[in-house]
MARPAMAR-921207 format. One record per residue (C-alpha): x, y, z. Coordinates in steps of 0.05 Angstrom, whole numbers, plus 5000, padded with zeros to 4 digits. Layout:
<pts>
XYZ
...
</pts>
This chain:
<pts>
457716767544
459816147580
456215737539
460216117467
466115917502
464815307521
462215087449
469215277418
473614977463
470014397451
470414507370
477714657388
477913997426
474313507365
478713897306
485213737355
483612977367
482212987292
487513307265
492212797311
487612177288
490012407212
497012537224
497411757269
494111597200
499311807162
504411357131
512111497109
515610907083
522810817079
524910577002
532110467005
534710416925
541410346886
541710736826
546410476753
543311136722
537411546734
532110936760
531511136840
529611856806
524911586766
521811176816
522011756871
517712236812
513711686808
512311576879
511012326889
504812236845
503111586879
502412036943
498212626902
492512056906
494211846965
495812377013
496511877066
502311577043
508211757027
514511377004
522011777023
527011376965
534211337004
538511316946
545110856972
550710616933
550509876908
555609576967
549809837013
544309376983
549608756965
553708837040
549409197090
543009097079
542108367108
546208507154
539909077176
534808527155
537508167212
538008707256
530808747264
532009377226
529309357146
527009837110
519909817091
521709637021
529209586973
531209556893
535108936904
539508426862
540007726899
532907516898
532806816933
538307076984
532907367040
527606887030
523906907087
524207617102
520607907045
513108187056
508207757021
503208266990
498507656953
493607747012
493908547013
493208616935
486508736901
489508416840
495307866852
494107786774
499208376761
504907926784
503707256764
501007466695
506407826675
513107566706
517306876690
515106426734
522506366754
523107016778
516706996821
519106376849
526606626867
523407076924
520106526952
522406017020
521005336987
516405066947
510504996990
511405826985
507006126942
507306886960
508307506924
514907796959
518008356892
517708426825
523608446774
523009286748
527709116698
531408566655
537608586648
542908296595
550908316595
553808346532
560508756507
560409536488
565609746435
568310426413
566010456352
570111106340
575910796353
574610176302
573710766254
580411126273
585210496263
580510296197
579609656228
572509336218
568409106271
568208416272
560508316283
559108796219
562308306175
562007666199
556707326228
558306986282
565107296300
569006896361
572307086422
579206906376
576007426322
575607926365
580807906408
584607956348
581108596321
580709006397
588808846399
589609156329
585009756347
588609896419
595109826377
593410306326
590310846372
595610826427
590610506488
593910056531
587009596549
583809216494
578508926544
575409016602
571008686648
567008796713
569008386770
563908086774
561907256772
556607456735
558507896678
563807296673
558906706667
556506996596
563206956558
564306226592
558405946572
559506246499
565605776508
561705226527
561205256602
555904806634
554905036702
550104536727
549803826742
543403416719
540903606792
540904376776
547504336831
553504836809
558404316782
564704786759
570904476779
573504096721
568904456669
573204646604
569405166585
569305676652
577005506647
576905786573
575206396592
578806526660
585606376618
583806836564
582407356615
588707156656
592507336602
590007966583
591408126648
598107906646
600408296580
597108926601
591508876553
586608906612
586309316678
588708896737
586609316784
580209206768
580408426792
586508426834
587708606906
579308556921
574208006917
568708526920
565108736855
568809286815
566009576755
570709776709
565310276669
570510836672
575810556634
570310606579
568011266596
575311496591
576611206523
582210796570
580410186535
576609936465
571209366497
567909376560
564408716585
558608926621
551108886620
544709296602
543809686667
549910196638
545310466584
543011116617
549711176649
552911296583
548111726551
549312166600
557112096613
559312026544
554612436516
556712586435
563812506460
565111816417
560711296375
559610736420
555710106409
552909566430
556308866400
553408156405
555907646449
561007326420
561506646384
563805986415
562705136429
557005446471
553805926422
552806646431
550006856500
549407346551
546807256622
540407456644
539507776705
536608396740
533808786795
526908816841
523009196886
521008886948
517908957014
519308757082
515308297133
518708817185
515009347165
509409717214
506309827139
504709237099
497709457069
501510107042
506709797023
503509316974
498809926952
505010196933
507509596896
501409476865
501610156836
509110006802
506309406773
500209776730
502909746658
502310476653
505910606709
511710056705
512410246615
513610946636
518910676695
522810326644
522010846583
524111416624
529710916664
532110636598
531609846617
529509236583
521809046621
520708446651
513508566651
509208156598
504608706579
509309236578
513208856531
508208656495
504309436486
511409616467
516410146503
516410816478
524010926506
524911716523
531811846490
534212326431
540111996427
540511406371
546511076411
541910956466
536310716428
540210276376
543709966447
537109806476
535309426411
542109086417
540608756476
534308656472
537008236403
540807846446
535307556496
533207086442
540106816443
539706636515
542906006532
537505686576
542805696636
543306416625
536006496655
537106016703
543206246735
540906946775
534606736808
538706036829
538006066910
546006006906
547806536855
550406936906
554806416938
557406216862
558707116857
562407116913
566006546912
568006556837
570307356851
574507106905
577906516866
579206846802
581907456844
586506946864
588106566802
589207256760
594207456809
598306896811
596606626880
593006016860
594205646793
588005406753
586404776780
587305036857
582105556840
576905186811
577104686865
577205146923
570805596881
566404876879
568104666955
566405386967
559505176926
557804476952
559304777022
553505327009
549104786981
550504267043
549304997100
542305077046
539704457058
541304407135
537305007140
544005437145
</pts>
């Protein structure tokens, strides 16, 4: 009898150590994601099948709001305190503290097959750095959306539908006679955002680097173009100061478009699955192309990226995970489902199969995707640029100013490129 007894506490004993061994084994990673529309579901779905083959991981997706990822999350890099991976924006701005996964991949091939060499680089500390730090999950384009229902309402034609390559003057013209017509007080409006700006100045001929690849703004005569065309929108009423003025942090001003507050909103790609689902069948809206100017016809490109962090207790799950977003399978139903523009060469080139009944949605994802040819070659260059981030803050912070009277034109743009030179000068001291 002794012995019986013996035997199973000793069974009990091995299953209890192993059971322990499995859940030490066991791996939870903390994803922390900003959402435009449905993406961080998406990717959480996806993840949650991820883990069906993999039982011993398992990703939780934090969903934050934007201002986490753009103003807190350094500030936890830092800390000693990352997350084990993000969906970020400023590539280039935490070289350094990015998980490289080259070593920990069974096929580095999925990244530097299929991304712009641009974008790989961006993550990356200098150029002796050749690691694999995130991957771009999605393009991104800014470009204008117009109410086509109210175009219809005041009989006015859309500018782009019969003219082909309709100017900011052109249409200016047509949103004023629309807003008149229908009662709206806004014509225009615009993110804050140094970004969503850039597009519309280049258009007007902006030329925001020197021969060096150095931001070289202050005296350039297109960037001032734009800022006074916007400045007085703002002025007469014909665009919402509240959505520049009083802040230097980025405000979307989506809602006024939601709302049918104003006829044009300046904005980007990313809105897409927003406005299926906010504006539903409530009004036509479409997609226009970037207008016409000295500069051409461009947007800006730019995007967001999933990345991992050297912090982590994880790194071989984490790049298992990342490898897993990168198969084309995988990453073409992330973006059909998500509604974005891939960045990923074989996804684009097997084609996206975008999950939407609505024709809006579909007809704006081949407007933008029209546009990319357009691309100034700035345009690509500006978001992964290791000082994009200085140029979005500063330039928010400067316009803020000029729009609201505090600084005239000349002040501005001379405060926005010592601002610029003074981020270049802390970059190369290692600052």
């Amino acid at each position: 009898m002794k012995r019986v007894t013996i035997l199973f506490l000793l069974m009990a004993l091995v299953l209890s150590l192993g059971a322990t061994a499995l859940a030490q084994d066991a791996v939870e990673l903390q994803f922390m994601c900003y959402q435009d529309g449905s993406e961080c579901s998406v990717l959480e779905d996806l993840l949650n099948r991820f883990s069906e083959d993999n039982p011993d991981i398992t990703v939780a997706v934090n969903v934050v709001p934007y201002t986490t990822v753009r103003d807190q999350l350094r500030v936890q890099v830092e800390a000693g305190q990352a997350p084990d991976m993000a969906r970020i924006t400023d590539f280039a701005g935490m070289a350094g503290f990015y998980l490289d996964v080259r070593p920990l991949m069974e096929d580095p091939s999925l990244f530097e097959d299929n991304f712009n060499p641009a974008i790989v680089g961006a993550f990356r500390s200098g150029p002796d750095d050749n690691g694999l730090y995130g991957f771009a999950d999605q393009l991104s384009v800014t470009g204008p959306y117009v109410n086509a229902t109210l175009f219809e309402q005041a009989g006015v034609d859309m500018p782009s539908d019969v003219m082909d390559e309709p100017t900011w003057d052109d249409w200016l013209s047509a949103l004023d006679e629309v807003a008149s017509a229908t009662g709206l007080q806004y014509s225009m409006a615009i993110d804050n955002k140094g970004h969503r700006f850039a597009g519309p100045a280049m258009s007007l001929g902006a030329d925001f680097f020197d021969e060096d690849g150095n931001f070289d703004l202050e005296d350039d005569e297109g960037y001032r173009a734009f800022a006074m065309i916007l400045k007085d929108l703002i002025d007469a009423g014909k665009s919402p100061a509240e959505t520049w003025l009083g802040t230097s942090q980025y405000t979307g001003a989506q809602d006024y478009f939601i709302n049918v507050e104003t006829v044009m909103y300046f904005s980007g790609s990313w809105q897409i699955g927003r406005f299926s689902a906010d504006i539903g069948d409530a009004f036509d809206w479409v997609v226009a192309p970037n207008p016409y100017g000295p500069g051409g016809s461009t947007g800006v490109a730019g995007g967001a990226a999933i990345v991992g962090y050297a912090q982590t207790e994880h790194p071989e799950a984490v790049a298992k995970v990342m490898e897993y977003l990168l198969q084309p399978e995988v990453y073409g139903e992330y973006v059909a489902r998500a509604l974005f523009i891939p960045a990923h060469q074989a996804v684009i080139e097997a084609g996206v199969d975008f999950q939407t009944d609505s024709p809006a949605v579909a007809a704006a994802l081949t407007g933008f995707a029209n546009e990319v040819p357009k691309f100034h070659p700035q345009a690509v260059a500006l978001n992964p640029h290791p000082l994009a981030f200085a140029y979005y803050d500063a330039s928010n912070t400067r316009l803020a100013q000029y729009f609201a009277g505090e600084l005239t034109l000349d002040e501005a743009m001379s405060r926005l490129q010592e601002q610029l030179d003074e981020a270049a000068a802390n970059m190369a001291a290692g600052g």
